[in-house]
N, C-alpha and C positions, 0 to 999 in steps of 0.2 A: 698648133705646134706644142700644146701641150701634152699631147700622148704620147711625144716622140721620146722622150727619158724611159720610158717606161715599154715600148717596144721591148727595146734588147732583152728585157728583166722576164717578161713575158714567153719570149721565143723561150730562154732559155729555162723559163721554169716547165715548160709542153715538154721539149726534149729531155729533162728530169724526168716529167712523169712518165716519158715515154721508155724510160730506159727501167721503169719499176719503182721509181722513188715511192715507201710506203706511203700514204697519207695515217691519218691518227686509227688506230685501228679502233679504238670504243665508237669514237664519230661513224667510220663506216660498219660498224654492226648495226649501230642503230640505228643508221639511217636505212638500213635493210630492212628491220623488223618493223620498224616505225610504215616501210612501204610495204610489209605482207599484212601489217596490219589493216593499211588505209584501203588497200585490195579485197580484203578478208571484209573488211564495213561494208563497203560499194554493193561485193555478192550478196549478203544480206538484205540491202536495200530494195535490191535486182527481183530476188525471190524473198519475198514476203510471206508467203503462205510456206514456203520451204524453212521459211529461217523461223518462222511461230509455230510449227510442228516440230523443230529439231531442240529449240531452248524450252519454248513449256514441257516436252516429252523429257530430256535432260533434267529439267528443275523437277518433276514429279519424280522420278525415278532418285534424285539428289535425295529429295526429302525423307524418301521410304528410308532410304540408305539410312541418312542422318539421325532420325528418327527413331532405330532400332539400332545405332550404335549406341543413341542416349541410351535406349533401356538398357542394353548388354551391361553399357557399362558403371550403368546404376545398380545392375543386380549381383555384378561382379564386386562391386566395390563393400560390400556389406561384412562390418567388424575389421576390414584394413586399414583403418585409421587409429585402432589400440597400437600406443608404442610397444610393446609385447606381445603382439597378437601370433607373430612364427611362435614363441613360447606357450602361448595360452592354452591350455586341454581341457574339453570338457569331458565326465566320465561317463561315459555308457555302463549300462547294469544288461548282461546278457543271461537268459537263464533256457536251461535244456532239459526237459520233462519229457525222458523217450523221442515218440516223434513232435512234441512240441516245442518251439522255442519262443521265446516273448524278450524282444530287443526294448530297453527300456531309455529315456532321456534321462532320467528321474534316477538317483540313487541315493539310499541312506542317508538322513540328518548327520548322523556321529563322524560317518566316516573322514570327512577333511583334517578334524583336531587331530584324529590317530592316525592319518597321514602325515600330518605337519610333527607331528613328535618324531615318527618313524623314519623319517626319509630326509635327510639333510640338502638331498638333490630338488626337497621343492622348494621352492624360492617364496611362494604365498599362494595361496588358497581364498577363496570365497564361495559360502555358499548360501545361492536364493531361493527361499521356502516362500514359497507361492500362499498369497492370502487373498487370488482371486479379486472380484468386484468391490473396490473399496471406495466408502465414504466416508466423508469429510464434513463435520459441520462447521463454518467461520458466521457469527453475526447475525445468528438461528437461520440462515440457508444451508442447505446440505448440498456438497459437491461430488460428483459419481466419479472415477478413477475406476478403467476397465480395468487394472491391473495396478496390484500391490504385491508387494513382496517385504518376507523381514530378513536386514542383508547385513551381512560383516560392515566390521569399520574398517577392512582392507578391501571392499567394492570398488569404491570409484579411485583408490589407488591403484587400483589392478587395471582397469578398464578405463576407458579415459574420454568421457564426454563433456560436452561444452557447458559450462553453470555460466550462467549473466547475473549467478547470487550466488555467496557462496564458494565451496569450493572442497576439494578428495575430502576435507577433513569432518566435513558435515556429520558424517554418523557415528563420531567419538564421544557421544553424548548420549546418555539412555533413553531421554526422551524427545533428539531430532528425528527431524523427519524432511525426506528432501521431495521436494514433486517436480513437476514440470510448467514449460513456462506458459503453456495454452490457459491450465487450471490457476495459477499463479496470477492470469491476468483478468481469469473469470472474478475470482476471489477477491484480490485489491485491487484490481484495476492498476492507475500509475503509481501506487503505494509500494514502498520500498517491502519485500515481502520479510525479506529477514530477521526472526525476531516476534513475528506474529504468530499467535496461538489458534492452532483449530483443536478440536475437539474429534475423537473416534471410538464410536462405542461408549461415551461419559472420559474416555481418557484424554488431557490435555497432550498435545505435540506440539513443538516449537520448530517452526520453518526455518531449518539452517542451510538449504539449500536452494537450488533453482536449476533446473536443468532445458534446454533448449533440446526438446524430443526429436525434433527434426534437422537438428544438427548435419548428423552422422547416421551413416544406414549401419543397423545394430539387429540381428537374430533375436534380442531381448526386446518383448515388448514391454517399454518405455509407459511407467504409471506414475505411482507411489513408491519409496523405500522409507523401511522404518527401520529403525538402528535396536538390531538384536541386542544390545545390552541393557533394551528396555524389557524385554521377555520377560512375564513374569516368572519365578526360580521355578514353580511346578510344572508349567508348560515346558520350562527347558531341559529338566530334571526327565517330564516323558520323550521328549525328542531324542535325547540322548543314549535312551536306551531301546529306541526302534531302528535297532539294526536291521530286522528283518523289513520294515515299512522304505519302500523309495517314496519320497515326499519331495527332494529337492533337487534345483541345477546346481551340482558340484562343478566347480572350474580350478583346475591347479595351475600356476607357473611354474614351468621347470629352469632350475637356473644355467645359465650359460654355461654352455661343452654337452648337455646332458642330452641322451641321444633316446629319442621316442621311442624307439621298438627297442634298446638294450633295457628302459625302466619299466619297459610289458613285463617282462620276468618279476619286477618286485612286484607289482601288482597282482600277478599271478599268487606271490606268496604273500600277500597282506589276504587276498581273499580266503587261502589257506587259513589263516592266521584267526581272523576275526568274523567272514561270513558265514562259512561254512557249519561253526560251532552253532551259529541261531538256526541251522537247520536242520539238526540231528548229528550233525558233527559224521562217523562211519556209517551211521544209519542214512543217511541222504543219499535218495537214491537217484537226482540227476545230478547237475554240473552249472557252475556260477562262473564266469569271468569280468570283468571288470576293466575295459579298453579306452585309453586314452583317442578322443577326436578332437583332431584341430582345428582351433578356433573357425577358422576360417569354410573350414569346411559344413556348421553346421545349418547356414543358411538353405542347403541343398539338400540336406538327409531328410528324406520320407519316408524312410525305412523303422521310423520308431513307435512306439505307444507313450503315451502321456509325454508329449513333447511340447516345444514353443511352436504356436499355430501363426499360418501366413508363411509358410515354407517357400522358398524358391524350387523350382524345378530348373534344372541342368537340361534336361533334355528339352523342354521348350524352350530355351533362349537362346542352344542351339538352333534350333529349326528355327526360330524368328532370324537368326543372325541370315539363314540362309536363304529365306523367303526374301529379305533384303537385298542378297545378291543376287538373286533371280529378278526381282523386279529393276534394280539397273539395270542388270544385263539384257534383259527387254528396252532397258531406255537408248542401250549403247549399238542394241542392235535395230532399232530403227531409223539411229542417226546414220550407222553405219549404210543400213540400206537406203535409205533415202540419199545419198553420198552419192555411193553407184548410181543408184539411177540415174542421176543429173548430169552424170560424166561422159554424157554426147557434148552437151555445150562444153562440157571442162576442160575434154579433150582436146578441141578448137582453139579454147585458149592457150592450153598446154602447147600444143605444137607453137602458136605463132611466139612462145615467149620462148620455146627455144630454137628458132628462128633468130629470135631475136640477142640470142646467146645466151640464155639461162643457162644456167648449168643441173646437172639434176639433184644436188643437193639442196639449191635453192629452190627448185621446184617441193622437193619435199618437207622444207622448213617455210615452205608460202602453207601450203597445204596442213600441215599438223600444225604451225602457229592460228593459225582460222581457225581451228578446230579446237585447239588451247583458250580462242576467246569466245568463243558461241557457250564452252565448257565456264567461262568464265561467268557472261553472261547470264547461263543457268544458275549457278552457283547464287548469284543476287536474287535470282526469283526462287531459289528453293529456300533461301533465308526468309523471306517475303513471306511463300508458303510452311514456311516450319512455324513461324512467328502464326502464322493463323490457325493452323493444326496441332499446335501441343494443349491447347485443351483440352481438347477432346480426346488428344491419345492418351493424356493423364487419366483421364475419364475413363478411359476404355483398360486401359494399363493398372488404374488405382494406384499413381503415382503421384508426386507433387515435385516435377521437375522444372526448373524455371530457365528463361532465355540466359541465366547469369551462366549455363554452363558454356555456353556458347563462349564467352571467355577462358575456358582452362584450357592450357597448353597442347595435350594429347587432340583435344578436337579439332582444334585449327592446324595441327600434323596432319589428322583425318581428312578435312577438308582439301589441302593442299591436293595430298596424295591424291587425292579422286579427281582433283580438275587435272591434274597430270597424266593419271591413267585416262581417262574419258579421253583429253585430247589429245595422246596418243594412240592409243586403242584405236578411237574413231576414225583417226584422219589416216593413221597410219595405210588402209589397204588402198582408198581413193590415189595416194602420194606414190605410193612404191610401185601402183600397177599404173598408174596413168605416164610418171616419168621415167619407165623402161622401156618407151618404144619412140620412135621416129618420128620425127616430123612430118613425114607421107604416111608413115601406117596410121597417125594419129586424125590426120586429115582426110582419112578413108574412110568414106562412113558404114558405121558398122562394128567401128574396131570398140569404140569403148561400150555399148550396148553387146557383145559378141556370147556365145552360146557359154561361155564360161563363167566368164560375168555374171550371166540368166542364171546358172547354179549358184554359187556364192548367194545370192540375193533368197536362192529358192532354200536353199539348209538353211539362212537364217531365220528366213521368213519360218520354215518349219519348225526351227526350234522354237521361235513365239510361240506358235500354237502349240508345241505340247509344254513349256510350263504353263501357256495358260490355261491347257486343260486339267494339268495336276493341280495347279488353286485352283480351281472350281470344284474338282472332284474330291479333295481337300478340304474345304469349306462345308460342301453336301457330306461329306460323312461324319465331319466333327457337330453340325445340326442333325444329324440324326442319332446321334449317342447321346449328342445333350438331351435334346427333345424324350429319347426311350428314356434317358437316367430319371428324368423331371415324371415323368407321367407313368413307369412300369409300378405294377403291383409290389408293395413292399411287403407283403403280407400282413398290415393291417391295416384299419380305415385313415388315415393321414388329415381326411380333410375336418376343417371345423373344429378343431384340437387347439387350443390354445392354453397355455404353457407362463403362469406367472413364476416368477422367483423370488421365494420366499424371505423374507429378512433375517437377520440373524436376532435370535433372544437375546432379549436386553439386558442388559449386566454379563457380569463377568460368569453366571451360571450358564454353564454351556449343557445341560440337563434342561432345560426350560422347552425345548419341545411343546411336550403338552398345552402350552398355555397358546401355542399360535394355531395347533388345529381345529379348533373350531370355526376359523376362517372354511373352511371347505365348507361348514352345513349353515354357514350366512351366504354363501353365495349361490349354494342350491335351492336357496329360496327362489330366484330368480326365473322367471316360468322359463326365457330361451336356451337354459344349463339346463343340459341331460342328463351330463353324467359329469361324476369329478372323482378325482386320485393322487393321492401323492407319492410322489416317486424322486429317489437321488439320483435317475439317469433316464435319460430323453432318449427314446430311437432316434438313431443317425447322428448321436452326439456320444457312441461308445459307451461303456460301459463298465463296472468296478472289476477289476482283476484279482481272484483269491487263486492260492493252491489249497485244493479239497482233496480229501481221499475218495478214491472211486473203486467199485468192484469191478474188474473185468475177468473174462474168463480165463485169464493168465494170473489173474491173484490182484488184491487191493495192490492202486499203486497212485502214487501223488499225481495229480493232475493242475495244472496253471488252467483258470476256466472263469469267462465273461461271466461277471454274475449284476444282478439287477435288485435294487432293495428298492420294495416299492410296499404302496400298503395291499388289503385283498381286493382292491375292486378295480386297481390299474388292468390288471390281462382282461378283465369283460370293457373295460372303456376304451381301450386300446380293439378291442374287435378279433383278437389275435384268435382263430380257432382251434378246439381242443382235438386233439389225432385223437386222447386214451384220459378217464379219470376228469377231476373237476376241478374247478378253480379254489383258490382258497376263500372259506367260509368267514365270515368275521363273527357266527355264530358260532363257528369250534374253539375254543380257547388255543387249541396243544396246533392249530394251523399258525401261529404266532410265532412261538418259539420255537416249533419240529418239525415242521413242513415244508417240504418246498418244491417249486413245478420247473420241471426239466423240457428243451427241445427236440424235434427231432432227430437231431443231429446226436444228440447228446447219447441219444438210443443208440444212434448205428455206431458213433464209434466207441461204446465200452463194451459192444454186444450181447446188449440185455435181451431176452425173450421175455419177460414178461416185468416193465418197467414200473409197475404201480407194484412190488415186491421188492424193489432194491430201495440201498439205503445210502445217505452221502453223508460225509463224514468231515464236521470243520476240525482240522489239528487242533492241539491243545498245546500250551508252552511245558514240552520237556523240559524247560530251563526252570519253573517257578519250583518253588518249595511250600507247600510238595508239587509235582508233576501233577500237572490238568490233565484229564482225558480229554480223549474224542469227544465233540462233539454229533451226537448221530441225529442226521434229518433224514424225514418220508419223502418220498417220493410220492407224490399225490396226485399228480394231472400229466400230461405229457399235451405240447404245442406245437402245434404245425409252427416250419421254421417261417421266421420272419426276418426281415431284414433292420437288423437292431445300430448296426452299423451302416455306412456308405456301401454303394457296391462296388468299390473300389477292392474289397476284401472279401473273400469268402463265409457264408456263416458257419460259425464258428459254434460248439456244444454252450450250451448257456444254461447259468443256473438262477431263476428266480426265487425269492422266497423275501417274506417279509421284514419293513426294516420294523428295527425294536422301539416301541410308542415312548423311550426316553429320549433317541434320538430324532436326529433332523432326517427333513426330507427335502432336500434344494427346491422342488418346484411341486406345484399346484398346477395339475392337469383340468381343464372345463371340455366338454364339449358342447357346442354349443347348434342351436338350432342355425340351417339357413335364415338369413335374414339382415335389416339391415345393420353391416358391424360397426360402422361408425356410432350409433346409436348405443348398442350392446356394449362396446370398450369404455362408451362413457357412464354410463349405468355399472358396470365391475368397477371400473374407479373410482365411480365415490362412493361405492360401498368398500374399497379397499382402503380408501384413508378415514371411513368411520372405525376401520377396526386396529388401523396404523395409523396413526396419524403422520409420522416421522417416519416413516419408511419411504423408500424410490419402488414408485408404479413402474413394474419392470416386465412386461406380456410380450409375447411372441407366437405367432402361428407357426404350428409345428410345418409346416409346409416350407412357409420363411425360413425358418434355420436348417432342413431339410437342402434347401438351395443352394445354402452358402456351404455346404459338404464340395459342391461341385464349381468354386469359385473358378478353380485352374483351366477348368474346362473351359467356361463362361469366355474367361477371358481368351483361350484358343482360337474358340468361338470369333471372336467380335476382331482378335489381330487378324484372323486369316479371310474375315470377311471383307475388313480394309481394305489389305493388300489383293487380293480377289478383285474387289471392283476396281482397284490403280489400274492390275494387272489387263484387264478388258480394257481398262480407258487408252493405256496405252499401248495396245493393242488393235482397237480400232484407230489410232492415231497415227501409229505402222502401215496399218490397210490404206488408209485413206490417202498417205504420202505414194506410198507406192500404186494402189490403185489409179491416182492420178498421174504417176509416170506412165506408166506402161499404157493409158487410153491413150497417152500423147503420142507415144513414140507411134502407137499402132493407128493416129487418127488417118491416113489415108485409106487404109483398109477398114475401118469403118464406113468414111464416103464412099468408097466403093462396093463396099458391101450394103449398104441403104442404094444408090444408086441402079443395081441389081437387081435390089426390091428386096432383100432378106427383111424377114419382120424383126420390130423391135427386142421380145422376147429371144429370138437367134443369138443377136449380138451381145442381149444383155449376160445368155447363159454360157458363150463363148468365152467373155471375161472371166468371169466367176468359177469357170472349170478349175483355169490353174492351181488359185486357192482351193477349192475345194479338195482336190486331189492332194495336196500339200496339207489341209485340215488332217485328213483320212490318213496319212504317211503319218501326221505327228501323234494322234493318237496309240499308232501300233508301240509308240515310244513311253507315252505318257501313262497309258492306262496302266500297264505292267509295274511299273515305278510309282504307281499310286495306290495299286491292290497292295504292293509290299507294306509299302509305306503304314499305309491303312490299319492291315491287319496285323503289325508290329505294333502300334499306336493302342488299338484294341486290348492286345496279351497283356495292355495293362491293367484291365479291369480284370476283376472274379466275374462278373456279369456283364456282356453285353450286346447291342443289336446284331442283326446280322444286315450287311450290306448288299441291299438287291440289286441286279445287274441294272435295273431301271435307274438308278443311281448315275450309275456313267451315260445313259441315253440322253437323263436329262442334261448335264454337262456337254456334252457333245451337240443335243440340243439348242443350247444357249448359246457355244461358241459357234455353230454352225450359222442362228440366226443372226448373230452381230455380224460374222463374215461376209457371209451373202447378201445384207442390205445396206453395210459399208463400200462393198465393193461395186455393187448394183446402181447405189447411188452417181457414183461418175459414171457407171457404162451408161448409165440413162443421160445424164450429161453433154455422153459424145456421140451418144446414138442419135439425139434429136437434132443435132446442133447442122448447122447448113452445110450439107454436102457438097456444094461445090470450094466452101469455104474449106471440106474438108482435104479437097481433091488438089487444092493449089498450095496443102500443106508442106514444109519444106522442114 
């Protein structure tokens, strides 16, 4: 009798619901989703081999993505962290010699003061006069700093990086000095550094600084700054009046309203103003400008000479960006196929649950929520797999990226977005095409397998294979440029060449030269030294820029022209052959001062007939009192062209001739016999600290630094080879999903077809046609979009391979072999497997 109160309350809350009384609606969403979910598990459960092909293909495809959105957006982010940085310009020095022109990074010491006097519209100026390889001695250990610079006391006002000592004000003092924090920790270790004296060259500096190099991505490579107001007055007194010398990174701010292309025009007339006159003033017969680039922009420009090295390229982090979405797009189009295939069973289901009164929206939110968490799912194993693969990309990339970025905001937008798209994308065609048809057509077998279907599945499948025939045919072209770049003839002998770098004279006498060459005839004692040279410029490491006068058949006229000061026995140790004339004599006195050996090049374009009769000529300062003449040099030898620079560049007229025995010469060339070098490098060594004791053993094999001309490449090289093998992995992981649909669906006619007696090889090459057919279709797609590709990639060298059509064989090759033993593998599977078992298939 106790239920009887509670009747009536019952009845009448049924005929509520029945009349539509809402219930809580967040309750009933979720108790919806909560049940596509628990649906969306079970399937899973169901197909195992379906659901571990669909999330590791998903999670590797996540991570490429992931992966090269860090770098994009590591390499994007470089100098965006200056509060100033929209204002910040650095100056370019552009000059035009007829048909030459020479883009420069570098412009005039003087110039920023007589900008900041002139121009009220700049806001502050700095400029960094590069002091190269600098060391440090603290404690009698010397510290090596790739990179020094003497910088304004408005540097680190302008520019704004991270100090952990210190701070902007550091180089208001003549004799701070700010470093970084790597060297800071070599130095004192947990010793508070501020305040500690090192030593450079005999001069004391006092550490007012500390900067954390890896802060911030910065265009400036990060060393030493020493505070120009410690300059001694005669060094600064010649700086100031080498207008005509580019020496340094000038950087201006322009102050607020001030509009970049209205302040070109003053530039235009400051260059009027004060360049021009160091030239010949009317007598100058090419053309000077002077253009502001923004900051921001100069992490990308490879367009210049004497610039800051380790440049970004734009056009490969495009292409990485998009190699990233071709490898999803392979992840999404597997899921996708693999989807279809399945939707005979799905089908079945489909029908009985709108039977059951589904309606088709919630058919297509059962559908794209499952698909939301398989994307989710991946999502956790692509974190898994990032977390284990960013070493190695760092590795491969020359990055130092860490899982902390996985915290900033934009990434986890990133993320989001992808599980979104993926589990839209994915589920979307299984949902829309399965829940627009009937309950009887769905229950007809045939309808969700149906010949249209077979398409869909066949274009995608197609498109797998042709991007993965573009990364592979991508991959084999970018190793065959690297490979020609590493091993073509440069026109000299490259190997066995080893290249020390000389220390600078000790004390403040920068004329002391002579007292360090006799290091060359101690180390030609050495029986496995053949030959040795000193030279201020390494092939492949560019070369010094003069304007010379030249004769051509049109009349003397200034030329911009690669020159090389080396002493006379560099072009015979170098190997370089003679076209015309001899090398320079160290028995002729007047080959010292008057002589000097020109290349082929240098022939064809002044159009000399007969080049051991012409004469070059160094300018002399019209400006001094009285006017310097010409300097007139012989022409003595004439050299087959050599490749002095990268082949990135064309060669270029080159003018050698000897440097003068007061000055320096950066490096000490050996070459040295085969044999063993581990042995040899330690033998030079300590005969290099018997004749230095205090100097850094600094050697290099010309081949090694030869290499790193070709970093960008390298690195092309080793991304596209990655994504190359993802791209096949998940690609035979596509085959293999679907290979194993389609033996299922066809497993009757396989038992019937063994039944019959067809041999095994029949059945297995029946499977495999379709792919293949569909291989052969995507190629007609790929290859054309890879020749383009290719040979637009190419137009960027002055020199390079030619692409043999064996190239694409063997890529086709490769996909061909993974296809056919992917697919081959299940035909063999369903070939052998028991016929009658196959015949009672349902």
């Amino acid at each position: 009798m106790r239920g009887m109160p509670s009747a009536p309350s019952n009845y009448w809350m049924a005929k509520w619901w029945k009349r539509g009384y809402p219930p809580k609606p967040y309750s009933d969403l979720r108790s919806m989703w909560k049940n596509h979910l628990l649906i969306a598990w079970r399937s899973l459960k169901r197909d195992k081999l379906f659901a571990a092909l669909n999330i590791l293909g998903l999670a590797i495809g996540i991570t490429a993505c992931m992966l090269i959105y860090i770098y994009v957006q590591d390499e994007l982010s470089f100098d965006a962290h200056h509060a100033k940085a929209d204002r910040i310009y650095r100056i370019q020095a552009h000059y035009q010699f007829g048909d030459t022109r020479d883009d420069f990074g570098i412009t005039p010491f003087p110039i920023m003061e007589a900008l900041l006097k002139e121009y009220p519209d700049i806001e502050a100026g700095v400029s960094l006069f590069q002091l190269g390889q600098t060391t440090l001695e603290y404690n009698g250990h010397k510290y090596v700093a790739q990179d020094g610079y003497n910088a304004d006391t408005s540097t680190f006002r302008t520019f704004d990086f991270t100090f952990t000592h210190g701070g902007p004000e550091a180089l208001d003092e003549p004799d701070n000095i700010v470093i970084m924090q790597d060297m800071a920790t070599r130095m004192f270790g947990a010793e508070d550094p501020i305040g500690k004296l090192v030593t450079r060259n005999g001069r004391a500096l006092k550490v007012a600084g500390v900067i954390d190099g890896k802060a911030e991505n910065t265009h400036i490579p990060m060393g030493v700054f020493m505070s120009r107001l410690g300059m001694p007055p005669q060094a600064k007194a010649q700086l100031d009046q080498s207008w005509g010398n580019n020496s340094c990174f000038n950087y201006l701010v322009l102050a607020p309203g001030v509009d970049e292309h209205a302040f070109q025009g003053k530039m235009d007339a400051f260059v009027t103003k004060y360049i021009i006159p160091q030239w010949g003033g009317d007598q100058f017969q090419g053309s000077i400008r002077f253009n502001l680039e923004p900051l921001r922009e100069v992490h990308f420009n490879n367009e210049l000479i004497y610039d800051t090295p380790k440049k970004g390229n734009k056009a490969y982090v495009t292409l990485f960006a998009l190699v990233a979405v071709l490898v999803l797009a392979i992840a999404c189009i597997n899921y996708i196929n693999m989807s279809t295939a399945d939707a005979t069973r799905r089908a079945k289901e489909v029908a009985l649950r709108k039977v059951s009164g589904a309606q088709r929206g919630q058919l297509v939110a059962q559908f794209i929520g499952g698909s939301v968490m398989i994307a989710v799912i991946g999502i956790g194993v692509a974190l898994a797999l990032l977390w284990l693969a960013l070493p190695a990309f760092n590795s491969i990339t020359e990055k130092e990226i860490g899982m902390g970025y996985l915290l900033r905001g934009s990434f986890v937008v990133v993320v989001l977005l992808i599980v979104l798209a993926i589990g839209v994308v994915a589920g979307s065609y299984p949902a829309f095409f399965l829940s627009r048809f009937s309950p009887q057509l769905l229950l007809k077998e045939g309808i969700a397998s149906g010949a249209g279907k077979q398409r869909v599945r066949k274009v995608l499948m197609g498109a797998q294979f042709a991007i993965a025939l573009f990364m592979v045919v991508g991959t084999l072209a970018v190793f065959a440029q690297l490979h020609w770049l590493r091993t073509t003839d440069m026109g000299f002998r490259k190997e066995n060449l080893l290249s020390i770098t000389m220390p600078l004279p000790p004390g403040p006498d920068t004329l002391a030269w002579d007292k360090l060459r006799p290091v060359k005839d101690e180390l030609m004692r050495q029986s496995f030294v053949t030959g040795a040279a000193f030279t201020q410029n390494l092939p492949g490491q560019g070369s010094g820029r003069w304007v010379l006068k030249v004769n051509t058949p049109e009349g003397r006229i200034d030329k911009p022209m690669p020159t090389m000061s080396t002493d006379a026995d560099f072009p015979a140790l170098l190997g370089v052959e003679l076209a015309a004339g001899r090398y320079f004599d160290p028995a002729i006195p007047s080959d010292r001062v008057n002589a000097v050996m020109v290349n082929e090049s240098a022939v064809k374009a002044f159009g000399w007939k007969d080049p051991l009769s012409e004469k070059i000529f160094i300018p002399g300062d019209a400006q001094a009192s009285p006017p310097q003449a010409d300097q007139e040099l012989t022409v003595i030898g004439v050299l087959k062209d050599f490749h002095y620079t990268s082949l990135h560049t064309p060669i270029e007229p080159l003018v050698m001739f000897q440097s003068d025995q007061r000055y320096g010469a950066q490096n000490l060339v050996l070459r040295l016999e085969p044999g063993d070098v581990a042995t040899q490098l330690a033998t030079l060594q300590g005969e290099w600290k018997k004749l230095f004791p205090n100097a850094e053993w600094d050697a290099t094999f010309l081949t090694d630094s030869i290499a790193q001309l070709y970093q960008a490449e390298d690195k092309l090289y080793r991304v596209f080879t990655a994504f190359a093998v993802l791209t096949i992995v998940l690609t035979v992981m596509g085959l293999y999903g679907l290979a194993f649909f389609t033996t299922k669906q066809r497993t009757r006619e396989i038992g019937i077809r063994r039944v019959m007696g067809a041999p095994l090889f029949d059945i297995v090459r029946r499977l495999n046609k379709e792919f293949v057919v569909l291989l052969g279709l995507a190629l007609l797609l790929a290859f054309p979009l890879a020749y383009y590709a290719i040979g637009r990639w190419l137009e960027t060298f002055a020199y390079h391979t030619s692409i043999s059509p064996l190239l694409y064989a063997v890529a086709l090759l490769i996909t061909l072999l993974v296809t056919v033993f992917t697919v081959s593998v299940q035909a063999y599977r369903a070939a052998v497997a028991d016929p009658v078992k196959a015949l009672r298939y349902e």
